[in-house]
KEPA-599677 format. One record per residue: y negated, z negated, x negated of N, C-alpha, C in turn. Coordinates in steps of 0.05 Angstrom, whole numbers, padded with zeros to 5 digits, always signed. Layout:
# KEPA-599677
YZXYZXYZX;...
END
This chain:
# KEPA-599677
-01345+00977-02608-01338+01003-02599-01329+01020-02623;-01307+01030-02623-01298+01053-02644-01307+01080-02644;-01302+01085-02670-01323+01111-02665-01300+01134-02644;-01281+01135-02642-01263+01153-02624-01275+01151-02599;-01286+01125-02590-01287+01113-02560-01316+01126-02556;-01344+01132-02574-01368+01137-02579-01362+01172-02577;-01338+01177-02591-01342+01219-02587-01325+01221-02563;-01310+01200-02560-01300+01212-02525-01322+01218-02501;-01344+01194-02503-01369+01194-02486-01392+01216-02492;-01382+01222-02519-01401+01257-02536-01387+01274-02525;-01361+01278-02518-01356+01307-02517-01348+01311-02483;-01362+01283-02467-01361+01284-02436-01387+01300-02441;-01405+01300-02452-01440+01308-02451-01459+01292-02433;-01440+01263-02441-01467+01251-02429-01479+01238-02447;-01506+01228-02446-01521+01215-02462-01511+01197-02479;-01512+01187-02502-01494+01173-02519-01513+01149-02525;-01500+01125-02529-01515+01103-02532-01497+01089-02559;-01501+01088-02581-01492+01076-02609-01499+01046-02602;-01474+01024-02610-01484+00994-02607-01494+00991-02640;-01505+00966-02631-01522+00960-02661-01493+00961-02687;-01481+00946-02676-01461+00951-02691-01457+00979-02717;-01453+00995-02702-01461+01020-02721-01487+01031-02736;-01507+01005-02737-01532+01002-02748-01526+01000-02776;-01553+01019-02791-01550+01019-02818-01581+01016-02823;-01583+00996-02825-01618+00998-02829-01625+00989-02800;-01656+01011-02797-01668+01018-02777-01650+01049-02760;-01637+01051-02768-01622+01081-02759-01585+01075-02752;-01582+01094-02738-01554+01093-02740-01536+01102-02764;-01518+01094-02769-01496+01101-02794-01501+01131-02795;-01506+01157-02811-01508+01177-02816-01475+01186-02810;-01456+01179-02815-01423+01188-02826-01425+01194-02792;-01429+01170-02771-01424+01170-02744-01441+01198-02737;-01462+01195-02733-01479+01218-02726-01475+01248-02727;-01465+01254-02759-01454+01277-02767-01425+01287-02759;-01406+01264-02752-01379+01266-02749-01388+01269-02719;-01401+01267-02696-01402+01268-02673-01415+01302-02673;-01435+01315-02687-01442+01338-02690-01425+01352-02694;-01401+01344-02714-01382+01362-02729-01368+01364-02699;-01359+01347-02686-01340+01351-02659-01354+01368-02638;-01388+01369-02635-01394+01385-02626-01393+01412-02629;-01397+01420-02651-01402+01455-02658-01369+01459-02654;-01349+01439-02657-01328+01455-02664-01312+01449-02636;-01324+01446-02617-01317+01453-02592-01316+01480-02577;-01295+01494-02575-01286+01516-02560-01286+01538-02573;-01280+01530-02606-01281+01546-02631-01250+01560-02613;-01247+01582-02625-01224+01595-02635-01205+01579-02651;-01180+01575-02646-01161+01542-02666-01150+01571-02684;-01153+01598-02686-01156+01605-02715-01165+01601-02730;-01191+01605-02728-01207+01599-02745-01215+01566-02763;-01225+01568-02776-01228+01540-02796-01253+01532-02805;-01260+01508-02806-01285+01493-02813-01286+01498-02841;-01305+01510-02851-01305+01513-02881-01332+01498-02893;-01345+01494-02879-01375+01485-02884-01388+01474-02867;-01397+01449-02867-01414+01434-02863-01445+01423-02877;-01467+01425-02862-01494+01420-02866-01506+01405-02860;-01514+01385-02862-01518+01363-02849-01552+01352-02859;-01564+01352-02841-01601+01351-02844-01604+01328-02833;-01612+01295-02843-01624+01273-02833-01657+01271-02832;-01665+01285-02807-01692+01292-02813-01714+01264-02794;-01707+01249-02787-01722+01225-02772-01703+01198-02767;-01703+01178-02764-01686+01162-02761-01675+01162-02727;-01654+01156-02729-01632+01158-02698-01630+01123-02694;-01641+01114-02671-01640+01088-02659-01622+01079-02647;-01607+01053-02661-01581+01041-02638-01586+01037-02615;-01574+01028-02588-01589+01010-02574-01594+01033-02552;-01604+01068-02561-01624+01078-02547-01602+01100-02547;-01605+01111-02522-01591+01142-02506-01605+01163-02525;-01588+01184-02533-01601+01204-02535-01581+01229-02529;-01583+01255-02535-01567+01274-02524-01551+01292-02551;-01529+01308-02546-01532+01331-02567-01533+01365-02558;-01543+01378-02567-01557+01408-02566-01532+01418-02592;-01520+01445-02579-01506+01462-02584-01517+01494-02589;-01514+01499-02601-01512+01532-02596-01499+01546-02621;-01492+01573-02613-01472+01585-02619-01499+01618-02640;-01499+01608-02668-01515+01623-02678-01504+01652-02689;-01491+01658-02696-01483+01684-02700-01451+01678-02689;-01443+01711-02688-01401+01707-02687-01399+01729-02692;-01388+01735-02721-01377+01755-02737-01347+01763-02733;-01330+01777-02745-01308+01781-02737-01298+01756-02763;-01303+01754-02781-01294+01735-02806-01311+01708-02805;-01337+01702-02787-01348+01682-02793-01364+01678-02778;-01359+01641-02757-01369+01646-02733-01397+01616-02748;-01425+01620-02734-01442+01605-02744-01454+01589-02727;-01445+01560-02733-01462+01539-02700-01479+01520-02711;-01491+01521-02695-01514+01483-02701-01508+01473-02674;-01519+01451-02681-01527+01421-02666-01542+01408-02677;-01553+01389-02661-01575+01378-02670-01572+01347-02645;-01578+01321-02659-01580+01307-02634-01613+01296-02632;-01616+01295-02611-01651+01295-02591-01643+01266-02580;-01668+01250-02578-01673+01227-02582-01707+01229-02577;-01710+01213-02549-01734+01220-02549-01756+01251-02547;-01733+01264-02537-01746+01296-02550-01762+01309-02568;-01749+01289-02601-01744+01299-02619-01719+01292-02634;-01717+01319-02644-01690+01314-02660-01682+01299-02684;-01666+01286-02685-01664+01263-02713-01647+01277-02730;-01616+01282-02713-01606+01299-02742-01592+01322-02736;-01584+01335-02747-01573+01364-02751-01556+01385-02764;-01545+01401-02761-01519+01401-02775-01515+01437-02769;-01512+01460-02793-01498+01476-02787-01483+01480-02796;-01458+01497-02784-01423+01496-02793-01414+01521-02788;-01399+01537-02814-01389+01558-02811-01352+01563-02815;-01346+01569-02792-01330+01580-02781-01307+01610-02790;-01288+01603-02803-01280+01633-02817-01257+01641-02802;-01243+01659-02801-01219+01670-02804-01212+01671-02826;-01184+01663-02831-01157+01667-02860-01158+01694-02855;-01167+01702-02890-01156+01728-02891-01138+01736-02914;-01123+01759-02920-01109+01760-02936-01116+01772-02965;-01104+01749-02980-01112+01754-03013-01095+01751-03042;-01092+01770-03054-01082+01778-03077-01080+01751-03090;-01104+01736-03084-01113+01720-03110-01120+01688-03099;-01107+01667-03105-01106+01644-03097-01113+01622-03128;-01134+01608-03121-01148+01595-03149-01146+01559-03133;-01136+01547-03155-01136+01517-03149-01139+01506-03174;-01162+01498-03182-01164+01486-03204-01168+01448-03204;-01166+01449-03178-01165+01414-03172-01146+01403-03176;-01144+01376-03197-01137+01359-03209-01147+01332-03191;-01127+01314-03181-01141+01287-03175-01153+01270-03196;-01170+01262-03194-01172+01239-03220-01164+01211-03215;-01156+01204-03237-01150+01176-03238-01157+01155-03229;-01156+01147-03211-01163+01128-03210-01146+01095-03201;-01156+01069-03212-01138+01045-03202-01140+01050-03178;-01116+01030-03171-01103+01033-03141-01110+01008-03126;-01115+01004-03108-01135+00983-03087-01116+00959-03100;-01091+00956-03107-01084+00925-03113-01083+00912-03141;-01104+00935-03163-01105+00930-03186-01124+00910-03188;-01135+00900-03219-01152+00874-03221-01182+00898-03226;-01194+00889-03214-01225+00905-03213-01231+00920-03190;-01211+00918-03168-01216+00940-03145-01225+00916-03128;-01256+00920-03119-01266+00906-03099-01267+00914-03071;-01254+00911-03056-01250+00912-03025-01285+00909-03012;-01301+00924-03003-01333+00933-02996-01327+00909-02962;-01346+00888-02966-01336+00870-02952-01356+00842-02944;-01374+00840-02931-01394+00817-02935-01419+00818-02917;-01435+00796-02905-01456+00797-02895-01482+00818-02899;-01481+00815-02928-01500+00836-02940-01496+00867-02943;-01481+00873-02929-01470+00905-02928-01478+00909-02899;-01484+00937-02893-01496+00955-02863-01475+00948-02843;-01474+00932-02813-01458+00931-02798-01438+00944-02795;-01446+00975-02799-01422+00989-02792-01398+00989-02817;-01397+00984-02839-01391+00976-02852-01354+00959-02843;-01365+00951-02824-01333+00928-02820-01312+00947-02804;-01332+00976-02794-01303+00990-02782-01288+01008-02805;-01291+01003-02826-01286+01023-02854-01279+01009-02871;-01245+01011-02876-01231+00995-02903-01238+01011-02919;-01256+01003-02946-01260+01019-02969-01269+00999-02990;-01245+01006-03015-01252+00999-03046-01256+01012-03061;-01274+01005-03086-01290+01015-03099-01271+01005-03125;-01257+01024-03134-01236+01022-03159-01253+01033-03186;-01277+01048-03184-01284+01052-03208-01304+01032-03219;-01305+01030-03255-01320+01016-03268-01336+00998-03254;-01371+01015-03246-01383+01002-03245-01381+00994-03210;-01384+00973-03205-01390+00972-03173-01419+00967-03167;-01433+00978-03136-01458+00979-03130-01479+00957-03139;-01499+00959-03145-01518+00941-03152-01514+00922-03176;-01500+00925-03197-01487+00908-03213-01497+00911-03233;-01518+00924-03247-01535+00935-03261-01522+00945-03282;-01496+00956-03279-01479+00971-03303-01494+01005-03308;-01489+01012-03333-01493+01040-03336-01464+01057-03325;-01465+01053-03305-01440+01077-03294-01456+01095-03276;-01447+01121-03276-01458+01145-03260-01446+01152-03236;-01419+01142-03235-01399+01149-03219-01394+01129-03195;-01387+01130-03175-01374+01118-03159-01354+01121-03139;-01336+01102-03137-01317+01123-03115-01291+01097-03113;-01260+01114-03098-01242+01093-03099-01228+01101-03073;-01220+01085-03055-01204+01089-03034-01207+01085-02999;-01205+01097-02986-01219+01095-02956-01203+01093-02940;-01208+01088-02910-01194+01092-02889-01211+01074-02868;-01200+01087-02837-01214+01064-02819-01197+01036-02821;-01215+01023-02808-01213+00994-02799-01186+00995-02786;-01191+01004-02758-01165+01021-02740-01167+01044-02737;-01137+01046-02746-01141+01076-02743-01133+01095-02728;-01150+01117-02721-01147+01132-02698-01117+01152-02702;-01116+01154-02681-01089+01162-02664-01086+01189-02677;-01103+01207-02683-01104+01238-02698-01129+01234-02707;-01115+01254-02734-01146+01248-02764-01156+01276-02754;-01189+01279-02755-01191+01304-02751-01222+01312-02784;-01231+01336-02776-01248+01338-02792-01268+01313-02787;-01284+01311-02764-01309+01290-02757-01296+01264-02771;-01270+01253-02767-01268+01229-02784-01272+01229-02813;-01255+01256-02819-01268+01254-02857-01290+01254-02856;-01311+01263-02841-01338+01275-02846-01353+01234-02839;-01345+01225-02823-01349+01202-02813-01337+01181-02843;-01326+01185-02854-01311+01172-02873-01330+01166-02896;-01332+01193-02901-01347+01206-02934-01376+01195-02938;-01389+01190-02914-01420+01178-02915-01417+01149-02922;-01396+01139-02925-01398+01098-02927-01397+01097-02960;-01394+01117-02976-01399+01116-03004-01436+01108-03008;-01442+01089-03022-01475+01103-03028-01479+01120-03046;-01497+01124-03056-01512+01148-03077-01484+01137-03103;-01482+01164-03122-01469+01153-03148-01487+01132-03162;-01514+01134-03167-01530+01120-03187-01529+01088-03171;-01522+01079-03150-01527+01049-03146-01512+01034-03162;-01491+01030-03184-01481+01018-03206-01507+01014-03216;-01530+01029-03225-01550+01024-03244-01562+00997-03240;-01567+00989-03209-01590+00974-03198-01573+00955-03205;-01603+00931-03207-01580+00905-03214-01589+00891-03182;-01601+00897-03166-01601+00888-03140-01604+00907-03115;-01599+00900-03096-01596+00913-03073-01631+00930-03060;-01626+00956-03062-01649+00971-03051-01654+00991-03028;-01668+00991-03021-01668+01016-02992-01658+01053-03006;-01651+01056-02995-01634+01078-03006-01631+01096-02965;-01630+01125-02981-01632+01145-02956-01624+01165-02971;-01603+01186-02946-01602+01224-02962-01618+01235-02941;-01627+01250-02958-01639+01276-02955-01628+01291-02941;-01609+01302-02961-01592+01327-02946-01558+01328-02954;-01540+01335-02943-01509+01331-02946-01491+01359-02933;-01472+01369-02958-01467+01394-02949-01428+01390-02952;-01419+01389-02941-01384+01391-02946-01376+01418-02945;-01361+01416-02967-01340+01441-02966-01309+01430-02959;-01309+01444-02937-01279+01437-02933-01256+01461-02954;-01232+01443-02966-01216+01465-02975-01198+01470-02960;-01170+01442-02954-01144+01447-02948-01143+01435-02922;-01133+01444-02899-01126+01436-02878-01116+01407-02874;-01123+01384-02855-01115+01359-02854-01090+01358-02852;-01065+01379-02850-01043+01375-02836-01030+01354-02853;-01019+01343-02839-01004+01321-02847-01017+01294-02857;-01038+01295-02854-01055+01263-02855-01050+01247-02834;-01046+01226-02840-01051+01200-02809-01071+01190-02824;-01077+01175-02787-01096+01158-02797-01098+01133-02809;-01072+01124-02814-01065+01102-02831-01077+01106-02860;-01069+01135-02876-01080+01137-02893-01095+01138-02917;-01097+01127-02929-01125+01122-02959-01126+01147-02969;-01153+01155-02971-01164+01178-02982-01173+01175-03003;-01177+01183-03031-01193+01186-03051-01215+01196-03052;-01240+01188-03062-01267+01188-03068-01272+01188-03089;-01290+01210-03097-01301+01196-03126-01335+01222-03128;-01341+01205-03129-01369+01212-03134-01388+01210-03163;-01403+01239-03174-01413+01238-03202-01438+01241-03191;-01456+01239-03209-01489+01231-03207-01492+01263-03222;-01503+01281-03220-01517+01302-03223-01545+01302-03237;-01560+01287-03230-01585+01282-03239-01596+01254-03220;-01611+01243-03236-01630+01223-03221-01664+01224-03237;-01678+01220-03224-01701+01218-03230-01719+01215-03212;-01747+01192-03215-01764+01192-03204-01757+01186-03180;-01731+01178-03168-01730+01166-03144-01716+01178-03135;-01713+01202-03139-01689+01233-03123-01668+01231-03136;-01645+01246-03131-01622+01254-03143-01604+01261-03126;-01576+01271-03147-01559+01288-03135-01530+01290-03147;-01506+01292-03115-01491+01286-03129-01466+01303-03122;-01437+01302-03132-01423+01312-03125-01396+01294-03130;-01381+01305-03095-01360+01287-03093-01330+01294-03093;-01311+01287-03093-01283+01296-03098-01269+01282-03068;-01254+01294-03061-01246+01278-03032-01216+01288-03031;-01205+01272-03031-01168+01281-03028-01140+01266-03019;-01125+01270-03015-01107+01266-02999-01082+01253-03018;-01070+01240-03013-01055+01220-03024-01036+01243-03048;-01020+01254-03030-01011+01282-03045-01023+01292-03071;-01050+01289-03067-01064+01301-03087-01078+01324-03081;-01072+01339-03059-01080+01358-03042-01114+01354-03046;-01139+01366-03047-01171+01370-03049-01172+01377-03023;-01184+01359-03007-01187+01358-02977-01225+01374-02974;-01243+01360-02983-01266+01363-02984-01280+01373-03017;-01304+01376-03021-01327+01369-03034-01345+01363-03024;-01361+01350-03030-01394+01334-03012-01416+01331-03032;-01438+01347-03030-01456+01347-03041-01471+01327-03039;-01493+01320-03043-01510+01297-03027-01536+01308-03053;-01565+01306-03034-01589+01297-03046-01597+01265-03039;-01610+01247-03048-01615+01230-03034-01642+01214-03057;-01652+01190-03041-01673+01183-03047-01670+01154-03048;-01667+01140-03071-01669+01103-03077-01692+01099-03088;-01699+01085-03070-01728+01060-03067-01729+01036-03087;-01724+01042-03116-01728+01023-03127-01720+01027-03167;
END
């Protein structure tokens, strides 16, 4: 099942059933979960207004296999900035959660772009590994993504960074926000270069800033990623991500806290 075919059945409002397939662990893929929230709050928005922010809270694990629902509401509406959550219920309790704010374009003297793409090899260079194999999270096979920098995951290199090039498997008919948002979670933590073997690994917490409008993306597409390590310690850490458009255009930033077991 594709994830388009999974938010068509989300935004009927009926109960949603994830196949194992989209299993990551004991839980469902986080990217799916949050990209199905993102489609919620931003249902019956004003198409002035713009997704500027995303929040994203993984507070219990979300089960394949099993129905659960999603919960909407509409928390403040300013004239410049409208404020929603969701949350999806499972069992009647909630697993994950998400608030998203909502702006109006307004007009300004002063326009700042200090984004630069970085460099990175290009998927048909020698060192770009295509993310690909039994030992990777099921969901995994609906998401073309190579990992063009230095170190690659679990390889026990000192690299801090990780990142490289994305896109779906198949790709959907119109790119919207929930696909980037669906996209950006199949990176792991920056610090997994360190490990020299494969470990349980979870986030905490994940915040996007959206900058520039998707226009003109297909979904054919490869996006750029690149993710730096902020700190690690004691098991926690934190990171920050670069997300952009072939152009060079800065589509996103993505924060992430997260937690590796090893």
């Amino acid at each position: 099942m594709l994830f388009d075919e999974i938010r068509t059945i989300a935004a009927a409002h009926e109960d949603v059933i994830v196949p194992a397939s989209w299993a990551q662990g004991r839980t469902v893929y986080g990217g799916l979960s949050a990209g199905l929230l993102c489609d919620s709050v931003s249902q019956g928005v004003d198409p002035n207004r713009r997704l500027r922010y995303l929040k994203v809270g993984f507070l219990r694990p979300l089960e394949a296999e099993k129905p659960f629902r999603i919960e909407m509401e509409e928390v403040s509406a300013g004239r410049t900035v409208v404020v929603r959550s969701a949350r999806i219920v499972q069992d009647d309790v909630a697993r994950v959660a998400v608030q998203a704010n909502f702006v109006t374009r307004l007009e300004s003297r002063v326009e700042i772009d200090n984004f630069r793409p970085p460099t990175l090899r290009s998927r048909d260079s020698d060192g770009s590994v295509q993310m690909r194999g039994p030992q990777l999270p099921a969901f995994t096979q609906f998401i073309d993504f190579h990992v063009t920098t230095d170190g690659l995951p679990f390889q026990g290199s000192e690299v801090s960074e990780i990142g490289g090039w994305m896109r779906f498997e198949t790709p959907p008919d119109a790119f919207t926000k929930s696909h980037l948002v669906c996209l950006i979670d199949v990176w792991p933590p920056a610090p997994v270069p360190h490990f020299d073997t494969m470990v349980p690994l979870s986030t905490v917490n994940w915040g996007i800033h959206f900058a520039e409008p998707l226009d003109g993306i297909r979904g054919e597409d490869f996006l750029g990623y690149l993710a730096r390590t902020n700190f690690f310690r004691d098991g926690y850490g934190s990171s920050t991500a670069d997300i952009w458009a072939g152009d060079g255009r800065l589509l996103a930033k993505s924060y992430q806290t997260f937690v590796i077991y090893g």
